[in-house]
C-alpha positions in Angstrom: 99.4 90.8 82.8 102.0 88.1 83.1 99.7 85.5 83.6 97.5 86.6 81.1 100.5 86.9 78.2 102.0 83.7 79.2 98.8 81.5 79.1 98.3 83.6 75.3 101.4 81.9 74.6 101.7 78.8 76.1 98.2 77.9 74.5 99.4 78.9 70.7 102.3 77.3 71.7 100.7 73.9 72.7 97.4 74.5 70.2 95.1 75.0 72.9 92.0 77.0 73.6 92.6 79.5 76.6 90.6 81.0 78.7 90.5 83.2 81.7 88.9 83.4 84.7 86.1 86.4 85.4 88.9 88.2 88.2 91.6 88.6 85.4 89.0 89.8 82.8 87.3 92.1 85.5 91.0 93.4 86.1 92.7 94.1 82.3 89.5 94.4 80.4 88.7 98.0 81.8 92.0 99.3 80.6 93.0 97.2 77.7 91.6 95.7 74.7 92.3 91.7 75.5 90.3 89.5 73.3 90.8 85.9 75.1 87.4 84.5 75.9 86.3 84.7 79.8 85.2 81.1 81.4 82.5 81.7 84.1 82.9 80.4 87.8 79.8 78.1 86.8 81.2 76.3 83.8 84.8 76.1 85.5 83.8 74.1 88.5 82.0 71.1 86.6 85.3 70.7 84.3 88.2 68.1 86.1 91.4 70.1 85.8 95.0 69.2 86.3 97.2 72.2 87.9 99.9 72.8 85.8 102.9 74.9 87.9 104.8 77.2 86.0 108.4 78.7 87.2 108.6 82.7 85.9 111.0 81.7 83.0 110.2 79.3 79.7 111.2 75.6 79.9 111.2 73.2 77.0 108.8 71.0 78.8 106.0 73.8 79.1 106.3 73.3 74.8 104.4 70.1 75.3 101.9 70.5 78.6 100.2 67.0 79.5 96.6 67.0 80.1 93.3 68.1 78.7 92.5 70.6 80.8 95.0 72.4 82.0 95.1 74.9 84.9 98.1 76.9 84.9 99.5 77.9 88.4 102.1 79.7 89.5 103.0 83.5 88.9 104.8 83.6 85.6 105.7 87.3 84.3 108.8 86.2 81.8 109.0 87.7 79.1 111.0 84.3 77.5 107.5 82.8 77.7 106.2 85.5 75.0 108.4 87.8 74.1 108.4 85.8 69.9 104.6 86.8 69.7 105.9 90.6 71.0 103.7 92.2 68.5 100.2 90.1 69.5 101.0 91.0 73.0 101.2 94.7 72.4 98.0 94.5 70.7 96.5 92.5 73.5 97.5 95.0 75.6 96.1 98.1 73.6 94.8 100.6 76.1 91.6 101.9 75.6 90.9 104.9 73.2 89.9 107.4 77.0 92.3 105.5 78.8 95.2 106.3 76.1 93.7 110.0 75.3 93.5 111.0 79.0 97.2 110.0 79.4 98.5 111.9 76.1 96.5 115.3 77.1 98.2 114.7 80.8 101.5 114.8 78.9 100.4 117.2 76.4 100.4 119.9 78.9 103.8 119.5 80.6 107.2 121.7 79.6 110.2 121.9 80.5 111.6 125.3 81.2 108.6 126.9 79.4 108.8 124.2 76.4 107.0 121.2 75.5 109.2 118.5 76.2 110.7 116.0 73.1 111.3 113.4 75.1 109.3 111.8 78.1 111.1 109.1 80.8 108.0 107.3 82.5 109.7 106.3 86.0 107.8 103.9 88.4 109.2 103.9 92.1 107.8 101.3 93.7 107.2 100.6 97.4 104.0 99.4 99.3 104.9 96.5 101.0 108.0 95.8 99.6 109.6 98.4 101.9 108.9 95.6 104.6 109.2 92.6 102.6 112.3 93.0 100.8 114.8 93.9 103.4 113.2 91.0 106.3 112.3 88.3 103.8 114.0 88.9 100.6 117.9 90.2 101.8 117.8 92.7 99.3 117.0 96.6 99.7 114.1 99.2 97.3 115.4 102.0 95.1 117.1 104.7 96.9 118.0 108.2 96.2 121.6 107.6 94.6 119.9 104.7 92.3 117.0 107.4 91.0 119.7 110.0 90.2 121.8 107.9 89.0 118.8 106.6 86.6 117.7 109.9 85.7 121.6 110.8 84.7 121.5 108.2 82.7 118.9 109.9 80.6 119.6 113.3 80.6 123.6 112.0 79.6 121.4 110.9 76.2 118.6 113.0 75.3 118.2 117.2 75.4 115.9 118.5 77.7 113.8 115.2 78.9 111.1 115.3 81.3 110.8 113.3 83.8 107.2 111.9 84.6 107.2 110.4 88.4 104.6 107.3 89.2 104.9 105.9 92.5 102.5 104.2 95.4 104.4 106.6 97.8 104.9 110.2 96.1 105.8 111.4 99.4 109.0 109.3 99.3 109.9 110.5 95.9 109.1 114.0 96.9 111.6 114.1 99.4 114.2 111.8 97.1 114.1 113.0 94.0 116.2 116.3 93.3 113.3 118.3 90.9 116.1 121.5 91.0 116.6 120.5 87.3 112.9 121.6 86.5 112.4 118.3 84.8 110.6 116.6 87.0 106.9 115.9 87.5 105.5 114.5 90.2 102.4 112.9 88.2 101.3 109.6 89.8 98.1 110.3 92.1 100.2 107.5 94.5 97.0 105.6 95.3 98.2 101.6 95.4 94.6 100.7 94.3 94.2 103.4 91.3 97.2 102.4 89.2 95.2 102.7 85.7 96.0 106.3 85.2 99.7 105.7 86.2 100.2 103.0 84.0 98.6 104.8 81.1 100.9 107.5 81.7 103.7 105.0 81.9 103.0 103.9 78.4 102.9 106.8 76.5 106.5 108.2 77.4 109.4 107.4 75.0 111.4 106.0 78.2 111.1 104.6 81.3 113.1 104.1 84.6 111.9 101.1 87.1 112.7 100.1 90.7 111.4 96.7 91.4 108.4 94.6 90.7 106.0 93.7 87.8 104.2 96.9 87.0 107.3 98.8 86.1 108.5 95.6 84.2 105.0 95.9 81.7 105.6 99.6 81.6 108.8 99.5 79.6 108.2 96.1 77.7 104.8 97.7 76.5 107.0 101.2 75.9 110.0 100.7 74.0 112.2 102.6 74.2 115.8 102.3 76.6 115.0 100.9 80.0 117.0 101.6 83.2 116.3 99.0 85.9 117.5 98.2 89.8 119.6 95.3 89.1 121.2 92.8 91.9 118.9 94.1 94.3 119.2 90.7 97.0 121.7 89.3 98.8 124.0 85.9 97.0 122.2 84.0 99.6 118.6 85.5 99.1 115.9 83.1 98.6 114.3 85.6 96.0 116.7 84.7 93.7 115.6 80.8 93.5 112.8 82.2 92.1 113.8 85.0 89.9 116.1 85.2 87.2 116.8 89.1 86.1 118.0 87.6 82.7 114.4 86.0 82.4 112.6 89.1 83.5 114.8 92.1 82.3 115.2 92.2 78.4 119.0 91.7 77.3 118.8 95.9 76.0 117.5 97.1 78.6 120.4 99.0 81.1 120.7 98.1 84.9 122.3 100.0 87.7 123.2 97.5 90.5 121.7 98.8 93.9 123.3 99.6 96.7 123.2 96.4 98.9 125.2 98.2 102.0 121.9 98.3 104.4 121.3 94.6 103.4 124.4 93.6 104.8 124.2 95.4 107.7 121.0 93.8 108.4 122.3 90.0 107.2 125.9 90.2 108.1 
């Protein structure tokens, strides 16, 4: 999604054609209604291109890209490369009439203490691989338990009765971490890593949303609204990760972070 909404801009930007390749449209088009054209494997490899490397935040320079055909590469997400055309991107990123409908009759059928919720947090735990990779390679350390009730706090400081809609590649970790003893929490993700349409969707159609870390919570909430809780300061001063990510590039200036706990990370790079 970042690649796609940063080559929309970039190419408005610089008064270019885009285009993307089959695997992208194969990916987005099933759940969202993206209109940029698709340029076939055939037609791509008889045309010279010039790789273009982008860093995940906007640069003057990118405002005037050499070249006529351009490759972008790198893994841009930032919302400062697209966050002026905000309302083309949430219309790019329209989900689907059944994708959208199946989501809202999900939510539809939830209550809190015997009542239909007014307001509904989306919160996206995520974990996968990051569970290895952040704490060997990155110095940093995932969401834990004090972060999510923290987060949660947050909301229920703010808003009567929320409800709490769980999404998560490992529900079994948030089952055992997330105090439900409130009766406001739903454990709603179906925590399969390669089925995250439906958990997206649900995402999207709460008024809220908390995130850990990564770039699938990040969409949630930009395509939300809404407040925002984030993990913030998540790595080590000396992390590499942070050479390459700037939280005020990828984390809106509204949106509220909690710093994490970085206690296990030191104990692991003293």
């Amino acid at each position: 999604m970042g690649e796609y909404a940063t080559l929309y801009a970039l190419a408005k930007m610089n008064g270019r054609a885009a285009f993307i390749p089959p695997q992208m449209h194969s990916t987005l088009a099933p759940i969202f209604r993206i209109t940029l054209p698709v340029l076939h494997d055939a037609t791509a490899r008889s045309v010279p291109w010039e790789n273009y490397y982008l860093n995940d935040w906007m640069e003057e320079q990118y405002r005037h890209i050499p070249g006529e055909y351009v490759r972008l590469t790198g893994y841009p997400c930032s919302w400062t490369f697209y966050h002026h055309l905000r309302a083309e991107i949430l219309r790019e990123f329209t989900l689907h009439a059944h994708v959208r409908e199946e989501a809202q009759n999900f939510l539809r059928g939830l209550r809190v203490n015997g009542s239909r919720p007014s307001t509904y947090v989306g919160v996206h735990v995520r974990r996968g691989d990051y569970v290895r990779v952040m704490p060997t390679v990155w110095k940093g350390v995932l969401a834990d338990r004090d972060y999510l009730q923290q987060a949660l706090g947050w909301f229920r400081a703010r808003h009567r009765s929320p409800l709490f809609v769980i999404t998560s590649d490992d529900m079994a970790w948030c089952r055992r971490n997330i105090n439900s003893s409130h009766q406001d929490v739903v454990f709603a993700g179906n925590g399969r890593q390669g089925s995250p349409a439906r958990d997206f969707a649900l995402l999207t159609q709460c008024n809220h949303t908390v995130i850990t870390v990564g770039t699938f919570g990040i969409w949630a909430a930009y395509l939300t609204g809404g407040s925002t809780v984030y993990l913030a300061n998540f790595t080590l001063p000396g992390s590499r990760f942070r050479m390459i990510f700037k939280p005020q590039a990828a984390f809106l200036p509204e949106w509220v972070g909690i710093a994490a706990n970085l206690g296990q990370a030191r104990e692991s790079h003293p």
